[in-house]
Backbone as XML, in Angstrom:
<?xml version="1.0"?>
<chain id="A" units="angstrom">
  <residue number="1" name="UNK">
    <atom name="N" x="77.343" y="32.000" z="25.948"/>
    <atom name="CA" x="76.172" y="31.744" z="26.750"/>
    <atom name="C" x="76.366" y="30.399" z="27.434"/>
  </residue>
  <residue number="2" name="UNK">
    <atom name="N" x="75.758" y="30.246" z="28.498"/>
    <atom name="CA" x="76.339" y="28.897" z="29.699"/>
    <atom name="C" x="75.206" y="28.444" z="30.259"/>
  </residue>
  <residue number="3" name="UNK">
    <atom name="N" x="74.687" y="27.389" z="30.532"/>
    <atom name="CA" x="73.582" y="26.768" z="31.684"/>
    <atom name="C" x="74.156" y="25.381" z="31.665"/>
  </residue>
  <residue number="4" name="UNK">
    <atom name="N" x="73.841" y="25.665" z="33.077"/>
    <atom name="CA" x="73.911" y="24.394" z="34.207"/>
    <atom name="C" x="72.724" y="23.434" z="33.709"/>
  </residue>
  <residue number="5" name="UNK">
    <atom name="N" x="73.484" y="22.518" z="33.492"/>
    <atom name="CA" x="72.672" y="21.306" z="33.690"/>
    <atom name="C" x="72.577" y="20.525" z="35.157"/>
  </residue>
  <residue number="6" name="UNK">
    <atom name="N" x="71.236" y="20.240" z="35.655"/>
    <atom name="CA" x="71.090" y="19.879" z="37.145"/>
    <atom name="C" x="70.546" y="18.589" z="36.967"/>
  </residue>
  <residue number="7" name="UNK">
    <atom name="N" x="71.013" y="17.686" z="37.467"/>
    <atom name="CA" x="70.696" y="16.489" z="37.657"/>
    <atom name="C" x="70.767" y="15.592" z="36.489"/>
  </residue>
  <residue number="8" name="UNK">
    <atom name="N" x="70.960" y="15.703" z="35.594"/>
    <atom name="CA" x="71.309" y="15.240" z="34.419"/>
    <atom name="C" x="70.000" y="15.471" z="33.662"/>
  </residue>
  <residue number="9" name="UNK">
    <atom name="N" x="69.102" y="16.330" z="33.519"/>
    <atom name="CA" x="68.276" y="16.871" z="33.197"/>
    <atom name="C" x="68.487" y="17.825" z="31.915"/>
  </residue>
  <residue number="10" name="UNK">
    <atom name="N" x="68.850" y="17.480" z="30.917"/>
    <atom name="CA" x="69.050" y="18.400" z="29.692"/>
    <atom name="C" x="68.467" y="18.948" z="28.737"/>
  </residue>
  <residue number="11" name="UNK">
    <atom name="N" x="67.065" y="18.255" z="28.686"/>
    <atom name="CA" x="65.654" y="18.364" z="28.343"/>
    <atom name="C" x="65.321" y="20.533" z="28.744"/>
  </residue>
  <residue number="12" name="UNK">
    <atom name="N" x="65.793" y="20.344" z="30.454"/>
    <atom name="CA" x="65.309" y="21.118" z="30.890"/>
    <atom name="C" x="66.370" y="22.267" z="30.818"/>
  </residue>
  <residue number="13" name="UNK">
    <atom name="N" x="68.051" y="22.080" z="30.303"/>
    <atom name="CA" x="68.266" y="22.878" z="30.162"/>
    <atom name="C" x="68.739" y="22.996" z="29.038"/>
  </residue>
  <residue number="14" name="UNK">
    <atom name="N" x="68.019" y="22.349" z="27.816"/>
    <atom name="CA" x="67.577" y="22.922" z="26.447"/>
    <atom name="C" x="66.621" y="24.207" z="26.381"/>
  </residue>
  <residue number="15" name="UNK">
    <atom name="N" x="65.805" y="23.402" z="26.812"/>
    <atom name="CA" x="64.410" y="24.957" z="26.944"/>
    <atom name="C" x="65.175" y="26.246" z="27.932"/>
  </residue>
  <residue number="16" name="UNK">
    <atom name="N" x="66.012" y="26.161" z="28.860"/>
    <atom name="CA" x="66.552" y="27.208" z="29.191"/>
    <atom name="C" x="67.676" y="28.014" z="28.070"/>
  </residue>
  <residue number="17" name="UNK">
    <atom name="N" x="68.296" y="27.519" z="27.793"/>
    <atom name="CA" x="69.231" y="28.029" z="26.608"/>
    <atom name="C" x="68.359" y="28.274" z="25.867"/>
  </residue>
  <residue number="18" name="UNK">
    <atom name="N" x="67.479" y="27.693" z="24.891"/>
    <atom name="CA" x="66.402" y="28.662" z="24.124"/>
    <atom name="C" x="65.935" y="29.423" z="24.498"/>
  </residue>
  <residue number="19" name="UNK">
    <atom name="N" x="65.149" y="29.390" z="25.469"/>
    <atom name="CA" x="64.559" y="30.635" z="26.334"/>
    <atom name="C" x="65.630" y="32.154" z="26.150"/>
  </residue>
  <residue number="20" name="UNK">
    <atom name="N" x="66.803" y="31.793" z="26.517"/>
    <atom name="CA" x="67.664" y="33.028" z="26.676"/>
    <atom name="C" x="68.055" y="33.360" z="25.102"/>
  </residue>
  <residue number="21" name="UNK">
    <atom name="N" x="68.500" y="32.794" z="24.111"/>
    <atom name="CA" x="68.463" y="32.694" z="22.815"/>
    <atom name="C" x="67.421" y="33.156" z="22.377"/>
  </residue>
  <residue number="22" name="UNK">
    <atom name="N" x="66.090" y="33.142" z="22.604"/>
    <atom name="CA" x="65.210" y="33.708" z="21.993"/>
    <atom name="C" x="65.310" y="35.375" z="22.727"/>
  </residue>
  <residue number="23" name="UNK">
    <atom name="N" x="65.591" y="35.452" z="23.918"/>
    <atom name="CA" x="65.201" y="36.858" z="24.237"/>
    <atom name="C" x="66.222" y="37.516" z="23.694"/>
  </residue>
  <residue number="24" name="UNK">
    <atom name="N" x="67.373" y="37.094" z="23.721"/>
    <atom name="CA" x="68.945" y="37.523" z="22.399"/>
    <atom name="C" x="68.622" y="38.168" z="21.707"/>
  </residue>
  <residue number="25" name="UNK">
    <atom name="N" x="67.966" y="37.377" z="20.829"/>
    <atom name="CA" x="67.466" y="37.433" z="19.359"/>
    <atom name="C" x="68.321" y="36.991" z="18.552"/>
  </residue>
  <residue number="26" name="UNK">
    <atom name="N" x="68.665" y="36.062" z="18.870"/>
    <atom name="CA" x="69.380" y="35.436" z="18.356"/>
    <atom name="C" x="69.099" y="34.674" z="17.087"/>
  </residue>
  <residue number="27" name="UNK">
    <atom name="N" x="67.760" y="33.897" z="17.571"/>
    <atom name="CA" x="67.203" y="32.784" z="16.365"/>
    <atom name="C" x="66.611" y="33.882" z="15.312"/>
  </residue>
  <residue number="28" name="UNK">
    <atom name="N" x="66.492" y="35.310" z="15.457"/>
    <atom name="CA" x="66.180" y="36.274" z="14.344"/>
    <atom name="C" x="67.143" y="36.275" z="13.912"/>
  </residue>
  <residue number="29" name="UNK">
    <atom name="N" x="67.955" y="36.496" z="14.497"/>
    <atom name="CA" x="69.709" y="37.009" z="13.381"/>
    <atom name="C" x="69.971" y="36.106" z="12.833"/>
  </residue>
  <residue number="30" name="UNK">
    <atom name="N" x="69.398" y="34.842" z="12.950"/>
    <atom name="CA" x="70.224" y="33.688" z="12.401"/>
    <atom name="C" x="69.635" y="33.921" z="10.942"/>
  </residue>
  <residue number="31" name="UNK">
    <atom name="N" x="67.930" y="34.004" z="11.047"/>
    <atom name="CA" x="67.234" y="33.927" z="10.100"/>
    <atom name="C" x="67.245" y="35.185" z="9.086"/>
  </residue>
  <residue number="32" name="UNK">
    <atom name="N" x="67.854" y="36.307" z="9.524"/>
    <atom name="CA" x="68.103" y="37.415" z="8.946"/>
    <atom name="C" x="69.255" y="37.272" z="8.137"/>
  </residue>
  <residue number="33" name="UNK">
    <atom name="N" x="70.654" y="36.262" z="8.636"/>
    <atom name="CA" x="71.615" y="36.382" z="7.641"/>
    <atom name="C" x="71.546" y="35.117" z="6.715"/>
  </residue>
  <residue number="34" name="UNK">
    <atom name="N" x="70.630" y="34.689" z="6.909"/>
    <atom name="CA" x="70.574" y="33.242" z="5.941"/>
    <atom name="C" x="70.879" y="33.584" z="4.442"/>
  </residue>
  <residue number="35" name="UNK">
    <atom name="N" x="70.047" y="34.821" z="4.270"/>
    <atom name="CA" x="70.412" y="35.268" z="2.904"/>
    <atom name="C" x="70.713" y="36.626" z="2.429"/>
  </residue>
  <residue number="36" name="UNK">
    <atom name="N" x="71.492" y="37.083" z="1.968"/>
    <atom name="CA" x="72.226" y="38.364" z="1.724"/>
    <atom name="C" x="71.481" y="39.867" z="1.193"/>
  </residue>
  <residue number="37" name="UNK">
    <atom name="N" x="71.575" y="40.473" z="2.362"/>
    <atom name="CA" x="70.466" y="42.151" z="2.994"/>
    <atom name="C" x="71.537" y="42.929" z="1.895"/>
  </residue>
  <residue number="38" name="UNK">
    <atom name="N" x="70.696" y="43.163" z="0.802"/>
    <atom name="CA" x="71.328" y="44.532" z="0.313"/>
    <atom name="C" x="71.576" y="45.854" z="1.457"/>
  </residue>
  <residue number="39" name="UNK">
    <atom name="N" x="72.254" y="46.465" z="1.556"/>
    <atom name="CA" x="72.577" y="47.668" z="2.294"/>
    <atom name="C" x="71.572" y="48.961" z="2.651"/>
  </residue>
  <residue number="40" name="UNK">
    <atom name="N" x="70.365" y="48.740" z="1.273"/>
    <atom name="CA" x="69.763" y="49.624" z="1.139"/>
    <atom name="C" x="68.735" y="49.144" z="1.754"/>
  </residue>
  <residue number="41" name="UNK">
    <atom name="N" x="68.034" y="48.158" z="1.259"/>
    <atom name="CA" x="67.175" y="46.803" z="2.041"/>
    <atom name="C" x="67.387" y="46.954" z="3.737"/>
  </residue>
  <residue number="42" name="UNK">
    <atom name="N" x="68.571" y="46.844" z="4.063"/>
    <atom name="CA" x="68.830" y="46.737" z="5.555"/>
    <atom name="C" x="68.266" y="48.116" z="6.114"/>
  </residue>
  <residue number="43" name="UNK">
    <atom name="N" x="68.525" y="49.278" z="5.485"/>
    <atom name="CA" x="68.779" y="50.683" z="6.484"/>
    <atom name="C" x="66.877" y="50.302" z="5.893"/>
  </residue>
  <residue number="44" name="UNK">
    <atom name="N" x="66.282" y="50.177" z="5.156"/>
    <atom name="CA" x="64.642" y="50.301" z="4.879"/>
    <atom name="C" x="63.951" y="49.407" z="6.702"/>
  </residue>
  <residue number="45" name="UNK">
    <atom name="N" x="64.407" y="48.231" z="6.184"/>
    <atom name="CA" x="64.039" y="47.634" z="7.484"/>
    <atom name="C" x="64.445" y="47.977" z="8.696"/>
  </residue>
  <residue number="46" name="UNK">
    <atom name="N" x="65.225" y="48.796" z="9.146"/>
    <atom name="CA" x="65.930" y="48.805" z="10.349"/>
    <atom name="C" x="65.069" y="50.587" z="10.375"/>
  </residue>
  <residue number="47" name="UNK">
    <atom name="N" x="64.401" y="50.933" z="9.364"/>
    <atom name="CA" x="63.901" y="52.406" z="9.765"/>
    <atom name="C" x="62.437" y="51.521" z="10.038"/>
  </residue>
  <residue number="48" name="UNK">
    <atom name="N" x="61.997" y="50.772" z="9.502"/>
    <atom name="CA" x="60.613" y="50.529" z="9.523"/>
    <atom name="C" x="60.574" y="49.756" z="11.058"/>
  </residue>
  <residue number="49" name="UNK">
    <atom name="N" x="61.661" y="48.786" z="11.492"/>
    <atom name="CA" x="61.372" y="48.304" z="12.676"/>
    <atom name="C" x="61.458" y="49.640" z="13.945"/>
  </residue>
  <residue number="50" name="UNK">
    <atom name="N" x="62.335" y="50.350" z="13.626"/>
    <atom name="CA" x="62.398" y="51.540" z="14.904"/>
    <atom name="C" x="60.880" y="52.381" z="14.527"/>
  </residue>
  <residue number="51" name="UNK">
    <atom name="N" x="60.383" y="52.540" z="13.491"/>
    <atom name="CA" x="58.859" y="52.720" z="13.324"/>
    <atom name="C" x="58.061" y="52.074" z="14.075"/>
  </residue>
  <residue number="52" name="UNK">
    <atom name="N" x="57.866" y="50.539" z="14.124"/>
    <atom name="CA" x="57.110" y="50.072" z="14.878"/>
    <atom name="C" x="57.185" y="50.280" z="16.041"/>
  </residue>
  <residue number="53" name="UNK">
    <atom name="N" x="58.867" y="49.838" z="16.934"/>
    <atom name="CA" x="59.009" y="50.095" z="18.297"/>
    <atom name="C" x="58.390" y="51.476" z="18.881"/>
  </residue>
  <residue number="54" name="UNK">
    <atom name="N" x="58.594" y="52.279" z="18.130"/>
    <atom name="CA" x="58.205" y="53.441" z="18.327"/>
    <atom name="C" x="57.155" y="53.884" z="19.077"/>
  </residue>
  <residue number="55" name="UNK">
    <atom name="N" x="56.126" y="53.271" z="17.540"/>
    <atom name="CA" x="54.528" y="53.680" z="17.860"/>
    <atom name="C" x="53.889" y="52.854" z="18.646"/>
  </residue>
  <residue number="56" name="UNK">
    <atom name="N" x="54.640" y="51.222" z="18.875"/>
    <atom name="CA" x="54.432" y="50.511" z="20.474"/>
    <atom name="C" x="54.400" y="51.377" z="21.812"/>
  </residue>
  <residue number="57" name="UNK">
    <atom name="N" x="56.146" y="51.738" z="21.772"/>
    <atom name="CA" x="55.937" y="52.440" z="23.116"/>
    <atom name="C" x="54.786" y="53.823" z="23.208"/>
  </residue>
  <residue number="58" name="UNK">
    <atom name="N" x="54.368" y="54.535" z="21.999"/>
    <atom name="CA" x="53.512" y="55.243" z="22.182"/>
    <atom name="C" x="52.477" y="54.856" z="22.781"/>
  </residue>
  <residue number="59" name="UNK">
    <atom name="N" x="51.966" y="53.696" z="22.131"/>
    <atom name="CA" x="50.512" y="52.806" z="22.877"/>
    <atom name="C" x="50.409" y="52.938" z="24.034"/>
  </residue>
  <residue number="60" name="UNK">
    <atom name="N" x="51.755" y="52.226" z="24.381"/>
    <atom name="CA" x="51.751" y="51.638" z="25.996"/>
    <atom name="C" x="52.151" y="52.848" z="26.774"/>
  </residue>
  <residue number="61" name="UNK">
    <atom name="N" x="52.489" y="54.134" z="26.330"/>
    <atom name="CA" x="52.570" y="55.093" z="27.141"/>
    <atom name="C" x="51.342" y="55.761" z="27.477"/>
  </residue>
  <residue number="62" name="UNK">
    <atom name="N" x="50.498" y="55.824" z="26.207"/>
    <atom name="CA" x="48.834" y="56.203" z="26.415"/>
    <atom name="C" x="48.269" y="55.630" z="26.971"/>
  </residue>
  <residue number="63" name="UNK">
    <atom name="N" x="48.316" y="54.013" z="27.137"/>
    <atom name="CA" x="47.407" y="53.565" z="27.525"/>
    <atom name="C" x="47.674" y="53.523" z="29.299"/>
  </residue>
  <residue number="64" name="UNK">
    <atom name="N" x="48.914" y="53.627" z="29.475"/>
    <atom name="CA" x="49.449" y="53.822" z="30.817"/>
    <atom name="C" x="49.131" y="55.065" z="31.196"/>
  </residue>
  <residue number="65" name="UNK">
    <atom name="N" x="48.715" y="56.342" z="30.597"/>
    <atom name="CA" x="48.367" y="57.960" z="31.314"/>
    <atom name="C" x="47.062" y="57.938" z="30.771"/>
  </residue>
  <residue number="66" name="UNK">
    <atom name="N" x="46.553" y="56.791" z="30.041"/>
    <atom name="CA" x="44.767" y="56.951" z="30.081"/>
    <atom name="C" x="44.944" y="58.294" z="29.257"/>
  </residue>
  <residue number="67" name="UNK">
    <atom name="N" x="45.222" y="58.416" z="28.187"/>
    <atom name="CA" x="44.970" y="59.263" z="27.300"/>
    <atom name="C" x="43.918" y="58.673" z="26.124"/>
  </residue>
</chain>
């Protein structure tokens, strides 16, 4: 990952590198391997998060055809 720093302004391209790091997801993964995901643990969470995404996009599909 790369940003330009402009004008010697680094302040400003801190918050840009986070910015893109956060949409990554990066600062999740970090916090996800901090400590060691049993296998079984992992596939639980990784069914429960595609659960959520799921029934999100359901929302936003209803609420987009006004159902």
């Amino acid at each position: 990952m790369q940003v330009l720093v402009r004008d010697n302004n680094v302040d400003q391209a801190l918050k840009v590198i986070k910015k893109k790091m956060q949409r990554e997801g990066i600062f999740r993964e970090m916090k996800l391997r901090r400590n060691y995901e049993k296998p079984s643990e992992r596939r639980v969470r990784e069914k429960s998060e595609a659960i959520r995404r799921f029934h999100k996009l359901e929302r936003k599909r209803l609420e987009r055809e006004g159902f």
